[in-house]
C-alpha angles and dihedrals in degrees: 000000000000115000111235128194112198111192111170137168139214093260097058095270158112137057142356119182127197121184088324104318122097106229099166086115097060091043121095092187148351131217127178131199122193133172130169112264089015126099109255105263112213107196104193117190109221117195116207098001133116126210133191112187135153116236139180109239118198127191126195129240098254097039088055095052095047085052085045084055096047087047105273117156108197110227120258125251093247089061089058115123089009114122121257 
């Protein structure tokens, strides 16, 4: 998990650090979720940029079996990590 060093003043700004480099000028906006027993979640709005990355996505039992309902084939374990 990154570190992350959120600084802000009553005006909107300051500082946002990620892992040891300030990126608050290349945020458009911050939003932070946080519940007891769950990771932090940092949500950043990045205007104009484009990002590729590769995540690890989890549903749940009952939400799986609501999308198998609707027609939603999972993926096999074969399809995981492919593009798409």
């Amino acid at each position: 998990m990154a570190k992350v060093q959120i600084v802000l003043t009553h005006a909107g700004t300051g500082s946002l650090i990620v892992d040891g480099h300030d990126i608050a000028g290349e945020v458009g906006g911050i939003e932070l979720k946080s519940m007891p027993g769950y990771e932090p979640e940092l949500q950043l709005q990045l205007p104009g940029v484009e990002l590729a990355a590769e995540a690890k996505v989890g549903v749940g039992p009952s939400t799986a079996a609501a999308l198998r309902a609707l027609g939603w084939t999972p993926p096999s374990s074969n399809d995981t990590g492919k593009e798409g």
